[in-house]
N, CA, C and O of each residue as an XYZ file, in Angstrom:
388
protein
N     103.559    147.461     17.470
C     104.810    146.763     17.687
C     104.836    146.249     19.120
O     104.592    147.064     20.011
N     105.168    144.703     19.510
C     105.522    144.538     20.910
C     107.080    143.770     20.893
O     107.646    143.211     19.954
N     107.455    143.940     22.075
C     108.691    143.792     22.643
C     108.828    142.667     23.642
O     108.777    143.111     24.789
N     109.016    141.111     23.575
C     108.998    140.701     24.275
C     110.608    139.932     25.055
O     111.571    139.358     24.548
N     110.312    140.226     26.215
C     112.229    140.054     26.898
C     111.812    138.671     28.224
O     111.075    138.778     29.204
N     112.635    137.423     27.734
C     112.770    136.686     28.875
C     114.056    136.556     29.451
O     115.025    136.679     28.702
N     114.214    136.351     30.535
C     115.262    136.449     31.233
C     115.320    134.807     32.333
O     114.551    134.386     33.198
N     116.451    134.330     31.824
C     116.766    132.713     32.762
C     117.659    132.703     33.404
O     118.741    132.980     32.888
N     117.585    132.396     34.728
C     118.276    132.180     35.816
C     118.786    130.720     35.481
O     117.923    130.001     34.977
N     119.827    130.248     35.639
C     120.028    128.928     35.501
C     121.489    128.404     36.614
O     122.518    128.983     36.961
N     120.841    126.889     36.930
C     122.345    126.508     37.822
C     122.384    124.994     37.230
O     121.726    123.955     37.174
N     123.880    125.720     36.740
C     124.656    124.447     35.761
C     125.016    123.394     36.268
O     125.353    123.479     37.449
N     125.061    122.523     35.849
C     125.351    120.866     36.502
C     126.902    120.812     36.807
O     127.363    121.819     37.344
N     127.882    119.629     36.498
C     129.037    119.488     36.790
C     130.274    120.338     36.248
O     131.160    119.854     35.544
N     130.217    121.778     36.702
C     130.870    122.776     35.932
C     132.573    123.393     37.083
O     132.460    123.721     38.264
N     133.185    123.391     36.737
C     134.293    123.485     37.450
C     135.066    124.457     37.345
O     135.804    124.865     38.242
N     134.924    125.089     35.803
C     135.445    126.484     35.649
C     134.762    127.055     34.874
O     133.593    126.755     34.633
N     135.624    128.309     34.173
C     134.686    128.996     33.482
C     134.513    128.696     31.625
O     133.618    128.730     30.780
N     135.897    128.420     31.696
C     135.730    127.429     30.432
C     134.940    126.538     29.941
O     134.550    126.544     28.774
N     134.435    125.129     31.378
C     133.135    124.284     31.207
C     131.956    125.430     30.854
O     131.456    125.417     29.730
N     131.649    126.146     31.573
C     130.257    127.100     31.932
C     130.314    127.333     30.880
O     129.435    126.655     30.347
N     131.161    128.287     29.663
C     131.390    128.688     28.162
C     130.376    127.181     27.288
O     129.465    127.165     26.460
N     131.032    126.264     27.913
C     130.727    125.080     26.930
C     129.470    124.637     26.777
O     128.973    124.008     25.843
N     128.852    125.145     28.101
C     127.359    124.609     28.197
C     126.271    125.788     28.007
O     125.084    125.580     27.759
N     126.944    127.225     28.184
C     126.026    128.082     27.654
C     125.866    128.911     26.417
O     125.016    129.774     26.197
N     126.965    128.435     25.551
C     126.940    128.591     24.147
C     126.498    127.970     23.332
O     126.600    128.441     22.199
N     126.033    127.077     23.438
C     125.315    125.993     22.769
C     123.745    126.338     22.764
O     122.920    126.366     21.851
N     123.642    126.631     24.375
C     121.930    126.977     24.563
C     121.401    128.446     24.311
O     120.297    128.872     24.648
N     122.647    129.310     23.490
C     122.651    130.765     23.541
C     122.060    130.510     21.561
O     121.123    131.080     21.003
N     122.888    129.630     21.056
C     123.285    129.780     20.192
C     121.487    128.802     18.781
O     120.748    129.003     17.816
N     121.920    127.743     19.946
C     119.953    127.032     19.383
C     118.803    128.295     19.635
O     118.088    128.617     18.685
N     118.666    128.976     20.929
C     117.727    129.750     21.047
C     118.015    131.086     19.029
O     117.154    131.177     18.153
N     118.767    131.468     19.015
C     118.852    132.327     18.268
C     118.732    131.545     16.759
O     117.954    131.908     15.876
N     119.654    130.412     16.655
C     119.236    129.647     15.176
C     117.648    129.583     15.200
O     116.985    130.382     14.538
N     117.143    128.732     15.885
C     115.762    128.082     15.814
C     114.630    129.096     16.013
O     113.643    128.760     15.360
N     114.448    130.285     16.738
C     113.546    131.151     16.867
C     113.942    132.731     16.501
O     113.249    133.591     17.044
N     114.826    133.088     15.771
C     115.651    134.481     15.357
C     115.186    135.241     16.307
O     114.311    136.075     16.073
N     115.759    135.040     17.632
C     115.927    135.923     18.758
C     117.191    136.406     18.925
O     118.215    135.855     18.520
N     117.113    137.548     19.587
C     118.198    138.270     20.326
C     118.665    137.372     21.613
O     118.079    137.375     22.695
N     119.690    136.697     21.332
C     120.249    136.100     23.408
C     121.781    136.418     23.492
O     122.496    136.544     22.498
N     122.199    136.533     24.770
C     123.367    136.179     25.160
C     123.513    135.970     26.909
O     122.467    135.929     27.557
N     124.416    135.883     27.393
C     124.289    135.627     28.593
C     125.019    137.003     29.170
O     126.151    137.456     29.002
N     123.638    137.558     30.077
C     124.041    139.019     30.623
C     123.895    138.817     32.256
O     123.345    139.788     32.776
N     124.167    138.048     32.936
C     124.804    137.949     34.277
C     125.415    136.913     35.218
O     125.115    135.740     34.997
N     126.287    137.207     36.308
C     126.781    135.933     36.964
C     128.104    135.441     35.960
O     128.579    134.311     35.839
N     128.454    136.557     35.382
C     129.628    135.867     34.383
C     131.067    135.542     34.668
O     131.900    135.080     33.888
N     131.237    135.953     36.252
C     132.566    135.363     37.013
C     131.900    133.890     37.760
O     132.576    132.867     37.874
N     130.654    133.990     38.170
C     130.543    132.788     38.876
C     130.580    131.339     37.705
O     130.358    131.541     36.511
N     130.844    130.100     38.165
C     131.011    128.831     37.662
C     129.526    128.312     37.208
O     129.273    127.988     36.047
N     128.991    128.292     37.812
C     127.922    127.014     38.038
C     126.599    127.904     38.404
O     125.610    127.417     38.950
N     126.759    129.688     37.912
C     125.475    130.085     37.325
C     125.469    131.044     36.424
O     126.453    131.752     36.210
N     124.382    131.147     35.828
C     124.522    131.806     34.511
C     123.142    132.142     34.503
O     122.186    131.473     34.897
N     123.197    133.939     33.700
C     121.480    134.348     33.108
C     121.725    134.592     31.532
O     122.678    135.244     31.104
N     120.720    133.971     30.710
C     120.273    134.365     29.902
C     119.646    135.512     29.149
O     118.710    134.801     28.783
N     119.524    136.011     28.916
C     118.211    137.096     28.704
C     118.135    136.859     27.018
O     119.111    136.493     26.364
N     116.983    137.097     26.520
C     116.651    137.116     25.186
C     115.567    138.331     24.606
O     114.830    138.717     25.514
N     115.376    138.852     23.591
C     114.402    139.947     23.164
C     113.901    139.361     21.777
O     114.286    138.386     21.133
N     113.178    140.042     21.608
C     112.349    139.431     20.444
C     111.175    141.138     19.916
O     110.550    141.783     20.758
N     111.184    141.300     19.181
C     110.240    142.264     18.568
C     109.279    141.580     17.219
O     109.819    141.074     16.235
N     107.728    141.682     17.404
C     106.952    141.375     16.306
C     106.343    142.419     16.634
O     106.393    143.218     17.569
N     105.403    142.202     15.154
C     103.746    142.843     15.108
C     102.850    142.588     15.754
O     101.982    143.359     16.164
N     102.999    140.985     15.997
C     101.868    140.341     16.038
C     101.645    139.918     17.732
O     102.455    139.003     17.881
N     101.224    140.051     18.538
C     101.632    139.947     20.157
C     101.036    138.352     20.302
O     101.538    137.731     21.239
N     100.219    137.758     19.643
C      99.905    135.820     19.657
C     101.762    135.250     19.392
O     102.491    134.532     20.076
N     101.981    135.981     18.093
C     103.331    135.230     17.730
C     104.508    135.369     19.108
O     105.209    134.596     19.759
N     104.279    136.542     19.078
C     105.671    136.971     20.401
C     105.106    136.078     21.642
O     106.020    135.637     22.339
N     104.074    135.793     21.976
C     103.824    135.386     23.540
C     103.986    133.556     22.534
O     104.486    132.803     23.371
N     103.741    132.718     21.150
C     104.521    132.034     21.260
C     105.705    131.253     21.315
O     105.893    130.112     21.736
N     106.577    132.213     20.733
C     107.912    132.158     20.663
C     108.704    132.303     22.052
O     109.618    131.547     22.384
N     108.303    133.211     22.700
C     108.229    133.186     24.181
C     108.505    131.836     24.661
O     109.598    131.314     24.880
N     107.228    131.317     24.797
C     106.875    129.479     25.367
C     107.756    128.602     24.479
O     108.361    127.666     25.001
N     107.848    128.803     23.396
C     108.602    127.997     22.904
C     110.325    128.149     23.722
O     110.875    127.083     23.998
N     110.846    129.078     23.958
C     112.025    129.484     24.142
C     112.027    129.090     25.698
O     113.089    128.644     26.131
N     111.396    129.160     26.212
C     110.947    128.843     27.788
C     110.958    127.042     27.633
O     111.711    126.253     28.205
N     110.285    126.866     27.043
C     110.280    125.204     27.237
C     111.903    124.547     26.282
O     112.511    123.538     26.638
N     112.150    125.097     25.528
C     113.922    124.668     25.520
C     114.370    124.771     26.311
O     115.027    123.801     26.689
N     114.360    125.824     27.031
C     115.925    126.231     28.421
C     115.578    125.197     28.883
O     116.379    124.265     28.805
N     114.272    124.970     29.530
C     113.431    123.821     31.022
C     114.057    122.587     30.394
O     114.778    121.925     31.140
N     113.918    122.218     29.283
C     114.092    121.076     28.552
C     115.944    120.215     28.935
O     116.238    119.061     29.246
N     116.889    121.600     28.683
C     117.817    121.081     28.698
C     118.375    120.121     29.666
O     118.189    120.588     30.789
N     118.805    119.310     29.708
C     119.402    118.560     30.870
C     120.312    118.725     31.436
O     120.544    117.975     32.384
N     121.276    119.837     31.085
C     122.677    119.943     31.882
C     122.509    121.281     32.361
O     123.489    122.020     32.457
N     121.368    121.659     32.669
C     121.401    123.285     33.429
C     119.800    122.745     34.448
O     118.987    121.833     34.300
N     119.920    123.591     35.212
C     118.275    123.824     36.087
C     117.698    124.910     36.061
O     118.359    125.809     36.581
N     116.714    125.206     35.661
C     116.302    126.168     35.219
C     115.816    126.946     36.388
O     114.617    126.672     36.444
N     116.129    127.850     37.445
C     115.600    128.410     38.804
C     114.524    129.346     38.548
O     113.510    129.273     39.243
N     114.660    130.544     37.292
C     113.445    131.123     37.429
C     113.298    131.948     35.881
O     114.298    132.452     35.369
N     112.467    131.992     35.472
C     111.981    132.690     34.263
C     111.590    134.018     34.539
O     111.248    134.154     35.714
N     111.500    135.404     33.617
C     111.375    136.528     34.034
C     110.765    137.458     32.846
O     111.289    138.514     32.491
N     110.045    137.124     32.505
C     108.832    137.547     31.263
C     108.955    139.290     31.396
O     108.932    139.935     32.444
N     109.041    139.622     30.512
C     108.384    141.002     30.164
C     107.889    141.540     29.057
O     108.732    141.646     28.166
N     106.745    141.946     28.771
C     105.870    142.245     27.689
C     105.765    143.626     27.305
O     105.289    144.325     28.201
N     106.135    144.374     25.995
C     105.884    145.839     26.065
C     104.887    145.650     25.094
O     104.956    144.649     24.380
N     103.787    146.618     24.926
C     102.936    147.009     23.705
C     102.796    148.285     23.317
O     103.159    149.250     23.990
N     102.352    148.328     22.400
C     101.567    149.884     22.261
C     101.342    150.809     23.367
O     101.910    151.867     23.637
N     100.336    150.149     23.983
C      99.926    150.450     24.928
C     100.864    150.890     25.812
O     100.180    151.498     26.634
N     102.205    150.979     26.224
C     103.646    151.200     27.263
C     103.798    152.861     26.966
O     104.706    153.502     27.496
């Protein structure tokens, strides 16, 4: 079994309260989990406006599948246009842990 957890730092574009911030990170909470049946929500920075973290988990068998679902989920956040993506934060468990 492996365990794979990314974690996104992000700084939101023209966001003014916390209501906007809701608007723009529910959407990108909500594709990550339709499109790749991951675990996400946004677990920090949740008083500030104009930043927000992600974190997501994922459990397979298979550690090829988990490291691509990973990249896949990594190149959506980067992708979006109304956030900046500051830093990605990979963590891998295996057997082996």
């Amino acid at each position: 079994m492996y365990v794979g957890t990314l974690s996104f730092d992000l700084l939101l574009g023209d966001v003014h309260s916390l209501k906007e911030k809701r608007s723009v990170v529910r959407p990108i909470v909500a594709e990550l989990q339709r499109k790749y049946a991951v675990s996400a929500a946004e677990v920090d920075h949740m008083d500030l406006h104009r930043r927000a973290v992600i974190g997501l988990a994922m459990v397979s068998g298979d550690a090829g599948h988990l490291t691509d679902v990973l990249d896949r989920c990594e190149r959506l956040v980067a992708a979006r246009p109304e956030v900046e993506l500051l830093s990605v934060r990979r963590r891998f468990h295996g057997d082996d842990d």
